[in-house]
ROVODO-142163 format. One record per atom (N, C-alpha, C, O): residue in one letter; atom name; chain; z, x, y. Coordinates in nm, 4 decimals, decimal comma, padded with zeros to 6 digits, always signed. Atoms other than C-alpha are relative to their C-alpha. Layout:
N
+------+------+-------+----------+----------+----------+
! rest ! atom ! kette !        Z !        X !        Y !
+------+------+-------+----------+----------+----------+
!    A !   CA !     A !        Z !        X !        Y !
...
+------+------+-------+----------+----------+----------+
END
This chain:
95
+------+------+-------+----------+----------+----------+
! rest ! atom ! kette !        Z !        X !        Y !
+------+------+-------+----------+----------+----------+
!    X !    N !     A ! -00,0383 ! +00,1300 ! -00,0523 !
!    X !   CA !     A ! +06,5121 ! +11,6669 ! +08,0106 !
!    X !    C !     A ! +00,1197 ! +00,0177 ! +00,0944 !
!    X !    O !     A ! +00,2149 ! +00,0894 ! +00,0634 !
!    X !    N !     A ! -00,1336 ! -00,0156 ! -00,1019 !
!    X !   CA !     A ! +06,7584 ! +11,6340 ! +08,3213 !
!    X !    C !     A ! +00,0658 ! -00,0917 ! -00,0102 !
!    X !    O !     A ! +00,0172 ! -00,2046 ! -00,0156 !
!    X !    N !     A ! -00,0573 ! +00,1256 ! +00,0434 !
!    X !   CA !     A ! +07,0470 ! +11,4470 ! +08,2608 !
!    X !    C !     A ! +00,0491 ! -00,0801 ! +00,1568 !
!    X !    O !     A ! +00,0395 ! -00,0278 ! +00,2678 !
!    X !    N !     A ! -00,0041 ! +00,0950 ! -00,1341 !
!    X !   CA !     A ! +07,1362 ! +11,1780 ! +08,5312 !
!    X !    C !     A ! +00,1894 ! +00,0786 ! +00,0436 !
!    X !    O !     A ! +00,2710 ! +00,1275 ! -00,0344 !
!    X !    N !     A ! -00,1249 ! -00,0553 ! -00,0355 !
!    X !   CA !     A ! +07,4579 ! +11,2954 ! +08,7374 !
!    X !    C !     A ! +00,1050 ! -00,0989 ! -00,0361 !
!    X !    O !     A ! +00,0784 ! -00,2169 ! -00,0588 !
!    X !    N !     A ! -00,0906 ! +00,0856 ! +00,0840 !
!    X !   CA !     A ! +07,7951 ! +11,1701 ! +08,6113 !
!    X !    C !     A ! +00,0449 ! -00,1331 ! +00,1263 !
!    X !    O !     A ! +00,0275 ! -00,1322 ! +00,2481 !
!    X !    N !     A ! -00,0060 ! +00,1541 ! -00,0843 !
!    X !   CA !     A ! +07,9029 ! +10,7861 ! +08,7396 !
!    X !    C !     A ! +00,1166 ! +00,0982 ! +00,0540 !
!    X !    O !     A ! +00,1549 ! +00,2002 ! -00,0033 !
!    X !    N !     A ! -00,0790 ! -00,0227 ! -00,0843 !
!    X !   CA !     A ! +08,1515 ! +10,8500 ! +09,0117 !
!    X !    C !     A ! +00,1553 ! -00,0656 ! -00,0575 !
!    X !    O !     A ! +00,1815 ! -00,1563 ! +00,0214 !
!    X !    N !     A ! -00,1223 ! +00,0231 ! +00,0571 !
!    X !   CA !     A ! +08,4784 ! +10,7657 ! +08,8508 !
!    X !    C !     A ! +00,1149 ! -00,0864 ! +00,1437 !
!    X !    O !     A ! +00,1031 ! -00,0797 ! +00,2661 !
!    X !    N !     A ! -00,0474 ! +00,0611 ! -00,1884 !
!    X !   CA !     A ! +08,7352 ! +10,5502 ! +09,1039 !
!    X !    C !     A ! +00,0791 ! +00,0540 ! +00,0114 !
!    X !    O !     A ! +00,1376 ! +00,1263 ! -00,0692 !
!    X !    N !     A ! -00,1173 ! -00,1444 ! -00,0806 !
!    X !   CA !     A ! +08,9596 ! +10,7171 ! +09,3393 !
!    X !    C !     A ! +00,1429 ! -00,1382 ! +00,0325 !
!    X !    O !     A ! +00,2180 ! -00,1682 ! +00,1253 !
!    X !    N !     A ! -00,1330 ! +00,0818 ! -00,0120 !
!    X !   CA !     A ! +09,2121 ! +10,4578 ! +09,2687 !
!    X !    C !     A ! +00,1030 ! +00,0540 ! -00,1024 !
!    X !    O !     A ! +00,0788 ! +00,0538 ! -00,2231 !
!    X !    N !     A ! -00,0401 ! -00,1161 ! +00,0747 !
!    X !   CA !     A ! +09,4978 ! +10,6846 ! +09,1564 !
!    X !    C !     A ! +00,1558 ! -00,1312 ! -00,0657 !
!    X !    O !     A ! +00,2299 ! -00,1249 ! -00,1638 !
!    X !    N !     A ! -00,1069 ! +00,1062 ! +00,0776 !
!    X !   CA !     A ! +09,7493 ! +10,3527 ! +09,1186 !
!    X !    C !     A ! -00,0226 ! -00,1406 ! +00,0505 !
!    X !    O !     A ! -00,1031 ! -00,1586 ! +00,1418 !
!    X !    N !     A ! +00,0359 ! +00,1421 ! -00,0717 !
!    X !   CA !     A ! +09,7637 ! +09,9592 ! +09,1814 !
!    X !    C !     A ! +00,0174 ! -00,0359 ! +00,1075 !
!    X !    O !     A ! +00,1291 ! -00,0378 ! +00,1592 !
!    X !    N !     A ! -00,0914 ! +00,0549 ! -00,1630 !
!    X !   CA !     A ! +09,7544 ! +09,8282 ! +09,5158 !
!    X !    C !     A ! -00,0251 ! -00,1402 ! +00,0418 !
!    X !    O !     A ! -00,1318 ! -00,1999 ! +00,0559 !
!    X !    N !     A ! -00,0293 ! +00,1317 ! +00,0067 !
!    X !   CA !     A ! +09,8989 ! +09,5118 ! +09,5700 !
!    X !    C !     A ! -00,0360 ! -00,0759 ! +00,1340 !
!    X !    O !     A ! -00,0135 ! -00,0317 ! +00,2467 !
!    X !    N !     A ! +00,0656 ! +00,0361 ! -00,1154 !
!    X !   CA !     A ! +09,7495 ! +09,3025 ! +09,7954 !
!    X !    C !     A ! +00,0554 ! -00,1774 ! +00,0496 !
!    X !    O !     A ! +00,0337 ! -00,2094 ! +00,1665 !
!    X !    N !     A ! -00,0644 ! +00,0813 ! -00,0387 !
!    X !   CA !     A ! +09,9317 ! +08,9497 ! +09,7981 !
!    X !    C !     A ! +00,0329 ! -00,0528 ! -00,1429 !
!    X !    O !     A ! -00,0489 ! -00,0579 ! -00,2347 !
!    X !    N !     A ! -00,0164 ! +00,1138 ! +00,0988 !
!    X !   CA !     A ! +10,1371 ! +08,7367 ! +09,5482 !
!    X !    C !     A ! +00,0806 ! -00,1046 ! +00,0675 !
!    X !    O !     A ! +00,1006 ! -00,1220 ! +00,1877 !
!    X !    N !     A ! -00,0514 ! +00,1423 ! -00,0563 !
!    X !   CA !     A ! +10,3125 ! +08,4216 ! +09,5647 !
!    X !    C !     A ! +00,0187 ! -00,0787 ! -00,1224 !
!    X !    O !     A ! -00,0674 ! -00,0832 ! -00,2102 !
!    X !    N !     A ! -00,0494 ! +00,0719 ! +00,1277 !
!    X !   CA !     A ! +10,4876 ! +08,2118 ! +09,3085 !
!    X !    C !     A ! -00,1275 ! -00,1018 ! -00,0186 !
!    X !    O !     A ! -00,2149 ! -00,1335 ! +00,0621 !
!    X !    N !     A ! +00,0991 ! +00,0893 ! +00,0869 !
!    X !   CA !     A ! +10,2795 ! +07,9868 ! +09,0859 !
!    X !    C !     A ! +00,0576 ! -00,1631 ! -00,0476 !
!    X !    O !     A ! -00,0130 ! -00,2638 ! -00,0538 !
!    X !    N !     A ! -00,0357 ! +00,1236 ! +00,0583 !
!    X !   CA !     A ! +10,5260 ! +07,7100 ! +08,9486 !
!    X !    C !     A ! +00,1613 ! +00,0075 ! +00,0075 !
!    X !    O !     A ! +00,1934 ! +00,0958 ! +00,0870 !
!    X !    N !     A ! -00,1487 ! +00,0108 ! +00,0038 !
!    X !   CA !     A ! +10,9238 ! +07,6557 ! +08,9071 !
!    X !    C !     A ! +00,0123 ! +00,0885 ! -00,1457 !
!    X !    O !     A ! +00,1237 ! +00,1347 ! -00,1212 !
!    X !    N !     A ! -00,0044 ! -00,0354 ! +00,0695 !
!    X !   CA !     A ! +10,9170 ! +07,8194 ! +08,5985 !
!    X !    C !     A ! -00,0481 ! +00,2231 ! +00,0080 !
!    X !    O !     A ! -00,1044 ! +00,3043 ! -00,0655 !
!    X !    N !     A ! -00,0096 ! -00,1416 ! -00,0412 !
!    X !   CA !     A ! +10,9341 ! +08,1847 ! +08,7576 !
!    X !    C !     A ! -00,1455 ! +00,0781 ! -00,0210 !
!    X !    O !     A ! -00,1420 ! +00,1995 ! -00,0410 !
!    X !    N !     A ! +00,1378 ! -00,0327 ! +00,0523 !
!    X !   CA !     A ! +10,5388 ! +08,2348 ! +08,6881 !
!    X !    C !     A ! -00,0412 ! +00,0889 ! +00,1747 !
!    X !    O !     A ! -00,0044 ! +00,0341 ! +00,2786 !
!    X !    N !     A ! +00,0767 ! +00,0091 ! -00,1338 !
!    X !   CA !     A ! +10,3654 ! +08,4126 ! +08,9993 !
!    X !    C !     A ! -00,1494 ! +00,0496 ! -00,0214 !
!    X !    O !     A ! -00,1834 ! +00,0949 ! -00,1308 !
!    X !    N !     A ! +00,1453 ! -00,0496 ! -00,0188 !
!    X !   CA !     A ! +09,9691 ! +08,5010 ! +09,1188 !
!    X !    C !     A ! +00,0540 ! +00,1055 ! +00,0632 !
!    X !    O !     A ! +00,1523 ! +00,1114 ! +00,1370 !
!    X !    N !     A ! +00,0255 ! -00,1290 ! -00,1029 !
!    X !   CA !     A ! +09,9052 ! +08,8380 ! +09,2393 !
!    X !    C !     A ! -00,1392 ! +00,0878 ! -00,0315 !
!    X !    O !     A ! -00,2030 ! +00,0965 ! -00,1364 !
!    X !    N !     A ! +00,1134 ! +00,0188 ! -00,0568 !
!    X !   CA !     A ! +09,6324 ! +08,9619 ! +09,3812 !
!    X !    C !     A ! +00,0217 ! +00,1815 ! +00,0344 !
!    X !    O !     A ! +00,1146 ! +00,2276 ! +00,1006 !
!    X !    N !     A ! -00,0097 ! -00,1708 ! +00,0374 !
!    X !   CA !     A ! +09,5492 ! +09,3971 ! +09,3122 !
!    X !    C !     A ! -00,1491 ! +00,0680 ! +00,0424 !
!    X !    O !     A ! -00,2617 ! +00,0232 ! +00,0638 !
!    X !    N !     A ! +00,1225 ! -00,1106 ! +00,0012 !
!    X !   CA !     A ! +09,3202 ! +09,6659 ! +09,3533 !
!    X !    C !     A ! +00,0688 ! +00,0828 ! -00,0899 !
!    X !    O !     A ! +00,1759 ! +00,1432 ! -00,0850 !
!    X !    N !     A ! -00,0748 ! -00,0898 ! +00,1552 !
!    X !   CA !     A ! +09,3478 ! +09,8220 ! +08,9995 !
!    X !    C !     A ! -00,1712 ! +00,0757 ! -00,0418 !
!    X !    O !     A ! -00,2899 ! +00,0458 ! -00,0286 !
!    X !    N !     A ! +00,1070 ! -00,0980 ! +00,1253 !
!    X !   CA !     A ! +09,1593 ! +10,1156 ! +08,7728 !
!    X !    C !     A ! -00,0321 ! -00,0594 ! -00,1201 !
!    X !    O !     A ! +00,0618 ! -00,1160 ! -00,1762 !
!    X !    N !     A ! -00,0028 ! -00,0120 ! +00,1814 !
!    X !   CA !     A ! +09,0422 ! +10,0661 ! +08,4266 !
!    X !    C !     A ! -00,1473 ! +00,0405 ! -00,0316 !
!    X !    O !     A ! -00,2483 ! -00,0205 ! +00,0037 !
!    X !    N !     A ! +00,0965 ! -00,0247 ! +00,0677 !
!    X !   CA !     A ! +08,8046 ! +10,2316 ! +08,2631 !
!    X !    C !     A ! -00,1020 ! +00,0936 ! +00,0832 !
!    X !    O !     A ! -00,2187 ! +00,1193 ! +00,0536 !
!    X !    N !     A ! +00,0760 ! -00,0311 ! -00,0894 !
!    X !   CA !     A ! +08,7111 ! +10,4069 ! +08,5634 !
!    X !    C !     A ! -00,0847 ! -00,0601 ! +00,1179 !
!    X !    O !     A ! -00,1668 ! -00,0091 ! +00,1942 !
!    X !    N !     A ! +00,0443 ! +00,0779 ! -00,1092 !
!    X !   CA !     A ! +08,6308 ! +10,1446 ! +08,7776 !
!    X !    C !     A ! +00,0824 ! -00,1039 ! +00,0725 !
!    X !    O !     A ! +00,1375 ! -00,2041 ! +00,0268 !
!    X !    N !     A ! -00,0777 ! +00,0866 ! -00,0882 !
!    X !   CA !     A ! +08,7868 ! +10,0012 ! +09,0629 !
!    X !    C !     A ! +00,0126 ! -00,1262 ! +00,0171 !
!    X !    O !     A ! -00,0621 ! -00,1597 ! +00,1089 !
!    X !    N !     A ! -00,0072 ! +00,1637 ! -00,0109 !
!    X !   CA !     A ! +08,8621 ! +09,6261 ! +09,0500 !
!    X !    C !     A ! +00,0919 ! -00,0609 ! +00,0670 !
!    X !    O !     A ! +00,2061 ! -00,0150 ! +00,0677 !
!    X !    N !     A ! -00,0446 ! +00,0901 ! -00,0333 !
!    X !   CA !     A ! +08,9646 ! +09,3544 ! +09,2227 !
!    X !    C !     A ! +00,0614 ! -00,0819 ! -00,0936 !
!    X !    O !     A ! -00,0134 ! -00,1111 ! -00,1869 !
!    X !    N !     A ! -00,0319 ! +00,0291 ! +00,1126 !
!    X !   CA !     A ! +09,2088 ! +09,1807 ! +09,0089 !
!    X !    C !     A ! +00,0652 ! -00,1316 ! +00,0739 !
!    X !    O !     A ! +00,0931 ! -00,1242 ! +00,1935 !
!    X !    N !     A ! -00,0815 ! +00,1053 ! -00,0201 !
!    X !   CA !     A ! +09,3778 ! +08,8291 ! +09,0322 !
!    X !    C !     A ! +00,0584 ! -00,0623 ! -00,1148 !
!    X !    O !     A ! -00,0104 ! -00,1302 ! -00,1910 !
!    X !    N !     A ! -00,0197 ! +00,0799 ! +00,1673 !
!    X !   CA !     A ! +09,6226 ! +08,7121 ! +08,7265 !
!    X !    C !     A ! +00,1478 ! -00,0303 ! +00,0413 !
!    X !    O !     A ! +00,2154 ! +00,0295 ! +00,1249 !
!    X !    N !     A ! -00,1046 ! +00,0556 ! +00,0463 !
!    X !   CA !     A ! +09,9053 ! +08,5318 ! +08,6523 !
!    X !    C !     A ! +00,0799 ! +00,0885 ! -00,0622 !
!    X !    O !     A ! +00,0406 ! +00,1351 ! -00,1691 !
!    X !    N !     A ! -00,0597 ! -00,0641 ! +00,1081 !
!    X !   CA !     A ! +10,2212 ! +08,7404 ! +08,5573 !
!    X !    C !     A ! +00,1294 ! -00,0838 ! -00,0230 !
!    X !    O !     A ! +00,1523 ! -00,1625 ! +00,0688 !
!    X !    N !     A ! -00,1004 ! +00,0920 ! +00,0017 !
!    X !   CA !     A ! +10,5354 ! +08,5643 ! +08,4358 !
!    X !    C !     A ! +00,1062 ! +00,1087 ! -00,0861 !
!    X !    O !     A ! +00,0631 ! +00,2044 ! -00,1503 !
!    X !    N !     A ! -00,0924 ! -00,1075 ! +00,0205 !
!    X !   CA !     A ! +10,8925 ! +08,7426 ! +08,3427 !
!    X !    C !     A ! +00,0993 ! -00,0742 ! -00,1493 !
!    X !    O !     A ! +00,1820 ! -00,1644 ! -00,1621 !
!    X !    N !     A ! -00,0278 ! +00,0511 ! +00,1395 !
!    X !   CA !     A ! +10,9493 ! +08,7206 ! +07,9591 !
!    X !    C !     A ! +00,2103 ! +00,0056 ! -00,0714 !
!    X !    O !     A ! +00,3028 ! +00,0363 ! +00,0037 !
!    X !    N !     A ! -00,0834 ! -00,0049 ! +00,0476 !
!    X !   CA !     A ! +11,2558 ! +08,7062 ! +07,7401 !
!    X !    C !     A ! +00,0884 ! +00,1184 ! +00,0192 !
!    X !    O !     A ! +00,2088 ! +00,1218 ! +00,0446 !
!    X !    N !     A ! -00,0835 ! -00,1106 ! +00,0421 !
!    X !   CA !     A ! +11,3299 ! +09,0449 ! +07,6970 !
!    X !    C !     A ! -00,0308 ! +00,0808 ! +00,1588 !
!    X !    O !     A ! -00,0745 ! +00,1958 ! +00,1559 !
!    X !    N !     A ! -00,0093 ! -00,0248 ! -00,1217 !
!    X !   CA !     A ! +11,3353 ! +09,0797 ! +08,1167 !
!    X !    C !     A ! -00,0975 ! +00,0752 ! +00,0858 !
!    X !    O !     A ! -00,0549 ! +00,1304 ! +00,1872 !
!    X !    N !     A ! +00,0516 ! -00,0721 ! -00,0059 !
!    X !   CA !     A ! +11,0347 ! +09,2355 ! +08,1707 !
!    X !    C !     A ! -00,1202 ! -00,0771 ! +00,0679 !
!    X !    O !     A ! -00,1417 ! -00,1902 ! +00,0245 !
!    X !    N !     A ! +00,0996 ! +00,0864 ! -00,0916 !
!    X !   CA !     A ! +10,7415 ! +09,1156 ! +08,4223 !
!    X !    C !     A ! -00,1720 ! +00,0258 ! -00,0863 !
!    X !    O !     A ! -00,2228 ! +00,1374 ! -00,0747 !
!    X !    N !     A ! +00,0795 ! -00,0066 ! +00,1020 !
!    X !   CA !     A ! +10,4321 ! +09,0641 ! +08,1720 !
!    X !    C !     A ! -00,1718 ! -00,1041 ! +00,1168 !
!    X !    O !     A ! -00,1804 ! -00,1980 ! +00,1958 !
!    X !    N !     A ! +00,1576 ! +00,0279 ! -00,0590 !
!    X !   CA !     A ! +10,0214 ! +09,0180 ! +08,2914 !
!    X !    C !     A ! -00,0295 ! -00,1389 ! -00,0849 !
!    X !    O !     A ! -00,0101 ! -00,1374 ! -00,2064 !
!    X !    N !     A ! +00,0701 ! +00,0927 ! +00,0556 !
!    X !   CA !     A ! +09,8798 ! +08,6793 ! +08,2092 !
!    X !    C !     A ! -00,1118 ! -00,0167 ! +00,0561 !
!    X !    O !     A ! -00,1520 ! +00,0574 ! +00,1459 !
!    X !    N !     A ! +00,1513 ! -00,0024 ! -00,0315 !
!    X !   CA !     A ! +09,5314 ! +08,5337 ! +08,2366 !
!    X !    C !     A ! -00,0351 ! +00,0132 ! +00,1215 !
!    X !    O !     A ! +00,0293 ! -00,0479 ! +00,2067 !
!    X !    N !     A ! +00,0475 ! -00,0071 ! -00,1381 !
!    X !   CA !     A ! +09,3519 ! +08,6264 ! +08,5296 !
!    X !    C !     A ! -00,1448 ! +00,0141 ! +00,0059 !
!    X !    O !     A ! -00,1967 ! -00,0685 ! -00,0691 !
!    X !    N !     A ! +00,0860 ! +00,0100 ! -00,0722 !
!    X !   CA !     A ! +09,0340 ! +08,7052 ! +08,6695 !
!    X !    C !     A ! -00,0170 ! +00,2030 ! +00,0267 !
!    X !    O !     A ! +00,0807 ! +00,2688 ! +00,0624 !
!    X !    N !     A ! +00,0627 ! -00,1048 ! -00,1104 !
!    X !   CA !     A ! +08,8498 ! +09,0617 ! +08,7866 !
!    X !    C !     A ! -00,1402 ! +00,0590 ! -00,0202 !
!    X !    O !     A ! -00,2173 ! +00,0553 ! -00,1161 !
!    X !    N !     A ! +00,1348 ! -00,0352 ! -00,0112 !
!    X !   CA !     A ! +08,5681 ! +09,2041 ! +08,8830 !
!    X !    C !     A ! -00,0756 ! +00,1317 ! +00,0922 !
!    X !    O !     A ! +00,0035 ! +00,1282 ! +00,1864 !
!    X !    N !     A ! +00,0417 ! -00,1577 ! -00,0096 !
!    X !   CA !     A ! +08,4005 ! +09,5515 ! +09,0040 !
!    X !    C !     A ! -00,0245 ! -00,0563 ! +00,1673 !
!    X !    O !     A ! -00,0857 ! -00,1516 ! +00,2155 !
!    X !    N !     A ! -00,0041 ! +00,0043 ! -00,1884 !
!    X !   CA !     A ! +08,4692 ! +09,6136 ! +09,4222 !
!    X !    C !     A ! -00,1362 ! -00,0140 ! +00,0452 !
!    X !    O !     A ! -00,1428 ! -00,0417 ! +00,1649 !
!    X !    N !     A ! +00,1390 ! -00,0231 ! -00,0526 !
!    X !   CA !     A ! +08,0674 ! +09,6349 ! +09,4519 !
!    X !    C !     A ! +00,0049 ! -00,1959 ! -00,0056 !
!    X !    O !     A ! -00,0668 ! -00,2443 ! +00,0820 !
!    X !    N !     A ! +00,0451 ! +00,1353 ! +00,0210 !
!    X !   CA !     A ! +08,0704 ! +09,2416 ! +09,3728 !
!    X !    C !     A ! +00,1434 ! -00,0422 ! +00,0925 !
!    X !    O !     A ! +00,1472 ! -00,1633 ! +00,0709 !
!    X !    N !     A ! -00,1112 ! +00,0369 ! -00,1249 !
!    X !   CA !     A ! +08,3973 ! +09,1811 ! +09,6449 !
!    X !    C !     A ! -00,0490 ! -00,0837 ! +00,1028 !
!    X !    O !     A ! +00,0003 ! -00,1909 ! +00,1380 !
!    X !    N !     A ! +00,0659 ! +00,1053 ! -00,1643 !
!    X !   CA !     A ! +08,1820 ! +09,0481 ! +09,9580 !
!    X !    C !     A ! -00,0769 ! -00,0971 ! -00,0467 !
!    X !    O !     A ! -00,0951 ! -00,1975 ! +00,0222 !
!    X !    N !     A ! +00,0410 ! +00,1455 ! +00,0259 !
!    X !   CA !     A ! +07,9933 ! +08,8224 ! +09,7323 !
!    X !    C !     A ! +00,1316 ! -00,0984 ! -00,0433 !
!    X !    O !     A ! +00,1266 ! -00,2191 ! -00,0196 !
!    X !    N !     A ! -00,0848 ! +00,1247 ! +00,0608 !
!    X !   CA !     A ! +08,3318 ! +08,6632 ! +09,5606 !
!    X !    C !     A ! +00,0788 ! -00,0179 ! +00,1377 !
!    X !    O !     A ! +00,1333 ! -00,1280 ! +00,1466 !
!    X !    N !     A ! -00,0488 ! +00,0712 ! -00,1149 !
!    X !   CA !     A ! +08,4778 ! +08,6631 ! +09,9275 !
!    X !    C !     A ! -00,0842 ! -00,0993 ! +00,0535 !
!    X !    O !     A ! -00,0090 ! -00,1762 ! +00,1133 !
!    X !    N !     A ! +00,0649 ! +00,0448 ! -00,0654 !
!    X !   CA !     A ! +08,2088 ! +08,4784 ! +10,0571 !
!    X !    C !     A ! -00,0066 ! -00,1688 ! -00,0633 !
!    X !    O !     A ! -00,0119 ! -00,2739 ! +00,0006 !
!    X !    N !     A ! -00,0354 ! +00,1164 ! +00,1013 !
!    X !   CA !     A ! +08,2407 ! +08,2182 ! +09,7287 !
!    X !    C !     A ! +00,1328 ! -00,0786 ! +00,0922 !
!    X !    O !     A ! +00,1346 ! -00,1895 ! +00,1457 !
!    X !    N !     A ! -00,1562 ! +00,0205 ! -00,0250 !
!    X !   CA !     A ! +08,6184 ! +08,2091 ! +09,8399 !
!    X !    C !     A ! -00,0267 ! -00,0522 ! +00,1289 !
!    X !    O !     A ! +00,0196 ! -00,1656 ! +00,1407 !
!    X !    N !     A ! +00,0022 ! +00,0870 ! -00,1196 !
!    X !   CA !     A ! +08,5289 ! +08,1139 ! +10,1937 !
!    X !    C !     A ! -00,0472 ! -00,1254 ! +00,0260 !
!    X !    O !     A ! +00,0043 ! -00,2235 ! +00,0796 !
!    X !    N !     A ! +00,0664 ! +00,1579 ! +00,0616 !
!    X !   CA !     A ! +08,2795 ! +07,8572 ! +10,0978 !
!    X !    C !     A ! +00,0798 ! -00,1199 ! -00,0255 !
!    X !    O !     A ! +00,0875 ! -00,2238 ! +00,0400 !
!    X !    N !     A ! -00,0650 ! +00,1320 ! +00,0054 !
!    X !   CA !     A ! +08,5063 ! +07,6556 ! +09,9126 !
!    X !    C !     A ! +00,1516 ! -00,0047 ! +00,0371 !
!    X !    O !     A ! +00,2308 ! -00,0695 ! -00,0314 !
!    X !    N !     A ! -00,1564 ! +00,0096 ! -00,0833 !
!    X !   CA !     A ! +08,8510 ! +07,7094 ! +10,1393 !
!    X !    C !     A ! -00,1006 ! -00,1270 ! +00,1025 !
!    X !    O !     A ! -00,0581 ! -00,2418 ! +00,1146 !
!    X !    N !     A ! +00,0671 ! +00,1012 ! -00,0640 !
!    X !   CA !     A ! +08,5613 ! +07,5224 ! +10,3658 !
!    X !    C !     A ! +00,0056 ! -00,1240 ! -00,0320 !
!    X !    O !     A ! +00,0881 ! -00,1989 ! +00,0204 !
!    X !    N !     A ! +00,0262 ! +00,1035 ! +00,0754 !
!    X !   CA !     A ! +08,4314 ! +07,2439 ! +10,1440 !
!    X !    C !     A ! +00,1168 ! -00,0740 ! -00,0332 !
!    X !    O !     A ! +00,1022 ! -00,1962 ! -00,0302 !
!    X !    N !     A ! -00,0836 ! +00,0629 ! +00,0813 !
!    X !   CA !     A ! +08,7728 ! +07,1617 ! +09,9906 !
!    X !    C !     A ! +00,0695 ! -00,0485 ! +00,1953 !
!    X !    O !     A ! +00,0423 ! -00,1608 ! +00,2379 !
!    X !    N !     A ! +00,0170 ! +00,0800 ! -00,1304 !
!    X !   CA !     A ! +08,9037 ! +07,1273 ! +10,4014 !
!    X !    C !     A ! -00,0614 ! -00,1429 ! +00,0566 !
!    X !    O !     A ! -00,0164 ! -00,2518 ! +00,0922 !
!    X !    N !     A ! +00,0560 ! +00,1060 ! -00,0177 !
!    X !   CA !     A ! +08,6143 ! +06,9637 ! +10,4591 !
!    X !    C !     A ! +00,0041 ! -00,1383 ! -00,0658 !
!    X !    O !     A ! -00,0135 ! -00,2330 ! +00,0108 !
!    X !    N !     A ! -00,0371 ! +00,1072 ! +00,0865 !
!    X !   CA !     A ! +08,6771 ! +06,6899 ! +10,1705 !
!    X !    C !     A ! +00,1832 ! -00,0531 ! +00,0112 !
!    X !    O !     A ! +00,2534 ! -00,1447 ! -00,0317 !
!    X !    N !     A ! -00,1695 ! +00,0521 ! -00,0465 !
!    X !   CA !     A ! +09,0396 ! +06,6643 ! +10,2834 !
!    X !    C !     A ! +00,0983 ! +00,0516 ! -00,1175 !
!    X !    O !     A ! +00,2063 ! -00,0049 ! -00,1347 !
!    X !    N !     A ! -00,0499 ! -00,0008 ! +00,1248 !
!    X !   CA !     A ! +09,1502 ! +06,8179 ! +09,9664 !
!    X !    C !     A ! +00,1542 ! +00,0905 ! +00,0428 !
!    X !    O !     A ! +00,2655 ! +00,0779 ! -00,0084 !
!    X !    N !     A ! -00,0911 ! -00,0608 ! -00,0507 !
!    X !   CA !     A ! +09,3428 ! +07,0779 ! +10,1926 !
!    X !    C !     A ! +00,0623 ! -00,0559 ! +00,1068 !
!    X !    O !     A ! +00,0083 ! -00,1591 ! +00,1467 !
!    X !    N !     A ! -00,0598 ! -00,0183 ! -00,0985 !
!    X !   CA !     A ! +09,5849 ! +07,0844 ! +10,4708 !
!    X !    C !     A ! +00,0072 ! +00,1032 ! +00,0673 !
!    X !    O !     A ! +00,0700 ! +00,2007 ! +00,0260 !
!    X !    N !     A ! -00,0167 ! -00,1298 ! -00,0599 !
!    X !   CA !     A ! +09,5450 ! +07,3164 ! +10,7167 !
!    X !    C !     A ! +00,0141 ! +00,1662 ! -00,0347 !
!    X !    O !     A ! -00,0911 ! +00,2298 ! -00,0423 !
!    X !    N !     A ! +00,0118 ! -00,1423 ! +00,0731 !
!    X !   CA !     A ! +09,6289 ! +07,6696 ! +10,5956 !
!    X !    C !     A ! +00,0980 ! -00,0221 ! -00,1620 !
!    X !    O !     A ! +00,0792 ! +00,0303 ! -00,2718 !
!    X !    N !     A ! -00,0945 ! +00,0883 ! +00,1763 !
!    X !   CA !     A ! +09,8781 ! +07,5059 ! +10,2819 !
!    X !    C !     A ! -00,0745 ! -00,0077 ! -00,0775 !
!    X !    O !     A ! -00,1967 ! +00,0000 ! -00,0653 !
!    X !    N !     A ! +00,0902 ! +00,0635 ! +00,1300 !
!    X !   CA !     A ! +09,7785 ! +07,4173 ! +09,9768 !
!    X !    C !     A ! +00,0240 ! -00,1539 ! -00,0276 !
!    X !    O !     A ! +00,0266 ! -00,2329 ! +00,0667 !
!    X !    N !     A ! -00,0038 ! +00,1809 ! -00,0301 !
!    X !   CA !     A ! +09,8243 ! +07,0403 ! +09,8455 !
!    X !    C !     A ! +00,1224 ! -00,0716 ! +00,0545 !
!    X !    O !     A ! +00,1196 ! -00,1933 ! +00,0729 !
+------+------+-------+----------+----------+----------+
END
């Protein structure tokens, strides 16, 4: 029996940060990564906020494997559209 060749492991050797931006008055921010785990390269988006004991800590977020990237950009363009289009936005701002 031939065994199948090994999965390609990712050549992401550390995180690379790709935009954040505060979240609330309460020192919370989004940021927005290209991270490893498990051997696979992800797109990451989470909430981190900077705890008691001074230290910048991961909260809930969001990710998903770089092969699925041009479909969740394409989501993401969609409704930057739609929400425009409904007046929900302003120009490049948020509300």
């Amino acid at each position: 029996m031939v065994k199948p060749p090994p999965k390609a492991k990712s050549k992401l050797e550390e995180n690379v940060e790709i935009a954040e931006w505060p979240r609330n008055s309460r020192g919370q921010t989004n940021r927005v990564t290209l991270r490893s785990y498990g051997g696979h390269a992800l797109f990451d988006v989470r909430t981190w906020w900077l705890g008691d004991d001074h230290i910048v800590h991961p909260g809930k977020g969001f990710s998903c494997r770089l092969k699925d990237l041009p479909r969740l950009a394409a989501a993401v363009q969609n409704a930057l559209e739609r929400a425009k289009g409904l007046g929900l936005l302003d120009g490049e701002g948020g509300e």
